[in-house]
TIMIKOL-319907 format. One record per residue (C-alpha): residue number from 1; residue in three letters; x, y, z. Coordinates in steps of 0.1 Angstrom, whole numbers. Example, Ala and Ser with C-alpha at 12.3 -4.5 7.8 and 13.67 -1.06 7.14 Angstrom:
<atom 1, 'ala', <123, -45, 78>>
<atom 2, 'ser', <137, -11, 71>>
REM end
This chain:
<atom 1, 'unk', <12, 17, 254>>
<atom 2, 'unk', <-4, 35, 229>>
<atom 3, 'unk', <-10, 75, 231>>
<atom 4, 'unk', <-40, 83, 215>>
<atom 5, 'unk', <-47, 114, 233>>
<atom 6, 'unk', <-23, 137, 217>>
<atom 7, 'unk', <-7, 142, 185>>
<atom 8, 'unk', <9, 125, 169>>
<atom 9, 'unk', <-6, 87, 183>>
<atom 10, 'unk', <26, 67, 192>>
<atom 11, 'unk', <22, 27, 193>>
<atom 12, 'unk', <46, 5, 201>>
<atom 13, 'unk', <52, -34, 199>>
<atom 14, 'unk', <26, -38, 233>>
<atom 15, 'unk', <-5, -21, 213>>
<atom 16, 'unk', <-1, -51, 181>>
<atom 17, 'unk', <-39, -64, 181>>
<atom 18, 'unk', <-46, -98, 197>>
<atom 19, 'unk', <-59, -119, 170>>
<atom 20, 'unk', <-81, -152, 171>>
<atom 21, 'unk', <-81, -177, 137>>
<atom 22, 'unk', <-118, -178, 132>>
<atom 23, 'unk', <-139, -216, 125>>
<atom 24, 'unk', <-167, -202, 114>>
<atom 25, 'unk', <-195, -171, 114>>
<atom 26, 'unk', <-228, -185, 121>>
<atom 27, 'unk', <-258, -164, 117>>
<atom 28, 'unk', <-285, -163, 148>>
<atom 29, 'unk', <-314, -151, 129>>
<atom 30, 'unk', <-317, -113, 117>>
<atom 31, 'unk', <-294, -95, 145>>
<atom 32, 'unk', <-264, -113, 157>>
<atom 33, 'unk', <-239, -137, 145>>
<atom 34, 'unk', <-217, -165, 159>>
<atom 35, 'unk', <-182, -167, 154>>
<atom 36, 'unk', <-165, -198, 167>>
<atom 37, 'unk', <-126, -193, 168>>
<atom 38, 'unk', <-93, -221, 169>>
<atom 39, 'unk', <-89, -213, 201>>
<atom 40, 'unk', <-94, -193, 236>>
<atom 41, 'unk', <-97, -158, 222>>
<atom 42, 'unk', <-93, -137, 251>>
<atom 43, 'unk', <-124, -111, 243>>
<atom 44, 'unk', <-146, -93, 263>>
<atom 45, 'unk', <-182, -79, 260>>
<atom 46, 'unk', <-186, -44, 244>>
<atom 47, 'unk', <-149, -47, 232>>
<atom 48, 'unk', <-146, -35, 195>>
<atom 49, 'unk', <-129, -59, 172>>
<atom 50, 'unk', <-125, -61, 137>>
<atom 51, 'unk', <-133, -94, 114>>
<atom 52, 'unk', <-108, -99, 85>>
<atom 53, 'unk', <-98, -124, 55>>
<atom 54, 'unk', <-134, -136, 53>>
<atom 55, 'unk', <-144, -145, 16>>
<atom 56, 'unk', <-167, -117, 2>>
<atom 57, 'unk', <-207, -122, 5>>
<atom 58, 'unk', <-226, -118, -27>>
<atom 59, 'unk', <-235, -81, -19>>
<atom 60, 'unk', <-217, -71, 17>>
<atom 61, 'unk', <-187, -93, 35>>
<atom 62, 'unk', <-184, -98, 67>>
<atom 63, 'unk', <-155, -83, 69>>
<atom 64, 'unk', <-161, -55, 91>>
<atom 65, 'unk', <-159, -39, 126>>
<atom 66, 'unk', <-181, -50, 156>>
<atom 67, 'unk', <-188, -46, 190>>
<atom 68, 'unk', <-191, -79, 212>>
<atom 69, 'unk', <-224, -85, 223>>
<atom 70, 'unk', <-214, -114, 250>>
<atom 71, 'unk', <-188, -140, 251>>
<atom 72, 'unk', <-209, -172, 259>>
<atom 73, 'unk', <-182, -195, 260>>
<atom 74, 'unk', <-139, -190, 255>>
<atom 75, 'unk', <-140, -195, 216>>
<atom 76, 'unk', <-170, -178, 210>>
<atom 77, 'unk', <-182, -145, 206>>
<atom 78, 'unk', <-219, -132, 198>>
<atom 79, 'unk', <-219, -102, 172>>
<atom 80, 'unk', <-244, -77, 163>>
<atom 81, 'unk', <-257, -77, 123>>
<atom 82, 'unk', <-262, -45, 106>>
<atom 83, 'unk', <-294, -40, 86>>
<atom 84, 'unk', <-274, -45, 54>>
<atom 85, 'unk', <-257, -76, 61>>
<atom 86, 'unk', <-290, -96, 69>>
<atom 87, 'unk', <-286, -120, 35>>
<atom 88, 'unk', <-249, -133, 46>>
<atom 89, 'unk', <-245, -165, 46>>
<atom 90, 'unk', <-230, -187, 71>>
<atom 91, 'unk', <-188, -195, 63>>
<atom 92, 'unk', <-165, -217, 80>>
<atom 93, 'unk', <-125, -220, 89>>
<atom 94, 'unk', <-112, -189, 72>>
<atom 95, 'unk', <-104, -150, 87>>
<atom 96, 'unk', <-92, -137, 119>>
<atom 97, 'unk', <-105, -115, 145>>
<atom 98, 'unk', <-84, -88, 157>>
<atom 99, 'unk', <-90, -62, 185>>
<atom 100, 'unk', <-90, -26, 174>>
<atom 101, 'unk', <-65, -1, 179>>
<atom 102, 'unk', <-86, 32, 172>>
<atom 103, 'unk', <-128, 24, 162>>
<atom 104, 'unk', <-138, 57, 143>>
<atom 105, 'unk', <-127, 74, 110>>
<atom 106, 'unk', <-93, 96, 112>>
<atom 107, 'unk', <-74, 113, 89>>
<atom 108, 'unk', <-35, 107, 89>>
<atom 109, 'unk', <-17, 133, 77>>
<atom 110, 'unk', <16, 113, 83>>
<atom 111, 'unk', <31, 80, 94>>
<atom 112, 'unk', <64, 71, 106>>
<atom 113, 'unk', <78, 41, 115>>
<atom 114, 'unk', <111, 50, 140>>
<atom 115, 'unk', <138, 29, 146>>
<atom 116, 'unk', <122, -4, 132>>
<atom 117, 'unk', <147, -38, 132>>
<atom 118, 'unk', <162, -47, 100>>
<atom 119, 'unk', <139, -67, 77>>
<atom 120, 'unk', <110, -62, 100>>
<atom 121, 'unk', <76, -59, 87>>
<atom 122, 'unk', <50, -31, 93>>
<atom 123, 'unk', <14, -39, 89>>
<atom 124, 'unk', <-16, -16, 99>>
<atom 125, 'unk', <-51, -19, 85>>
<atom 126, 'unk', <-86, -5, 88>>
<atom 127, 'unk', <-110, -21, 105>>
<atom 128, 'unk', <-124, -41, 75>>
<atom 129, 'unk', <-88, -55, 66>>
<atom 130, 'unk', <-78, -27, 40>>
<atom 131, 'unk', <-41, -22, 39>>
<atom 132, 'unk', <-30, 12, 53>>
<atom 133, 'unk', <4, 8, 50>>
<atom 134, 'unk', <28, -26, 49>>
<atom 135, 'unk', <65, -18, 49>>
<atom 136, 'unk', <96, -36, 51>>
<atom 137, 'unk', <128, -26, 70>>
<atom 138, 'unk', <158, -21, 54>>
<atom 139, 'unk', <192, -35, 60>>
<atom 140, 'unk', <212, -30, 95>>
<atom 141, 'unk', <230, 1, 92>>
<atom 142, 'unk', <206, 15, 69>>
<atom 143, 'unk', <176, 21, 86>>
<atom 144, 'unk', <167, 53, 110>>
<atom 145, 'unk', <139, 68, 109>>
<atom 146, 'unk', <117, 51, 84>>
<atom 147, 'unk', <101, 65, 50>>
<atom 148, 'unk', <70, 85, 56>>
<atom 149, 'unk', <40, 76, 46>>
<atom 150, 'unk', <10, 92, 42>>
<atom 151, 'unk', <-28, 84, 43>>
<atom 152, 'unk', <-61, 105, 46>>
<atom 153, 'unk', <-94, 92, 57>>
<atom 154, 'unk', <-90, 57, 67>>
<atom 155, 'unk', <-124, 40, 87>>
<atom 156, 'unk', <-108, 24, 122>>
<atom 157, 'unk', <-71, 15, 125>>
<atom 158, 'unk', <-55, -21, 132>>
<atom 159, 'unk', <-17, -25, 144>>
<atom 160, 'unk', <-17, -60, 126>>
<atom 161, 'unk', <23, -61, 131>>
<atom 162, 'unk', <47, -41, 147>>
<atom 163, 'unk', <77, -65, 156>>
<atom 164, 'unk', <101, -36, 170>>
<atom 165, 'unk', <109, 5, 168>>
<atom 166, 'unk', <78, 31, 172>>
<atom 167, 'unk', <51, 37, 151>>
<atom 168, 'unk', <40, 81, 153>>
<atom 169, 'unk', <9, 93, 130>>
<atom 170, 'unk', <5, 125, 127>>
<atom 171, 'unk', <-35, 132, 123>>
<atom 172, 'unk', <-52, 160, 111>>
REM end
């Protein structure tokens, strides 16, 4: 499970985010939004979750992190709106919801991916859906440790896929 607590954070294939396909974001007036997903979603008031692969709004998306106000039913959740995003629009049947991995701003000073499965795929984001780093595996035989990366301030983190092996960042 992940170690967050010392350094460097260790995740493994148990911390990937649940995710949710999302039907549709529907405002409830000035402070709080709707979003209706596929299916049971699993989420939990006051849990932090980040909204991803939602279209851009004219001026702010809704891509974005958020704690749940209350789950009123099994596919829905009810989310607070921040001042700025008061002119969003309502969307339908696009994004995922993903529960977060690490809520604040940190800066990684190194990432390594250890013994990953050949041709796996490595995907971590922020908590608005930027890419952190997305890697590939390479052949069997060839692989080890994996290639370093490295980041510096990045806003939340997301283990959107970690199929096998240990992920360590090193934070500063």
């Amino acid at each position: 499970m992940a170690n967050i607590w010392a350094n460097p954070w260790t995740f493994v294939t148990a911390d990937v985010a649940t995710t949710a396909a999302i039907t549709s974001i529907v405002r409830n007036g000035q402070a709080s939004a709707l979003i209706t997903t596929t299916a049971p979603h699993g989420m939990v008031a006051n849990q932090r979750i980040s909204v991803q692969g939602v279209p851009q709004g004219v001026l702010f998306p809704w891509n974005n992190s958020y704690r749940i106000d209350s789950v009123p039913t099994t596919t829905t959740i009810l989310v607070p709106i921040r001042d700025y995003q008061g002119q969003l629009g309502n969307v339908g049947a696009v994004g995922n919801i993903f529960t977060v991995a690490y809520w604040d701003m940190w800066r990684g000073e190194q990432l390594l991916w250890d013994s990953p499965a050949a041709a796996a795929v490595l995907t971590v984001t922020d908590v608005t859906g930027n890419t952190v780093w997305n890697v590939t595996a390479g052949a069997a035989g060839t692989i080890g440790p994996y290639t370093y990366g490295k980041v510096f301030f990045v806003n939340g983190l997301v283990i959107n896929a970690l199929p096998s092996g240990t992920l360590q960042i090193t934070i500063n």
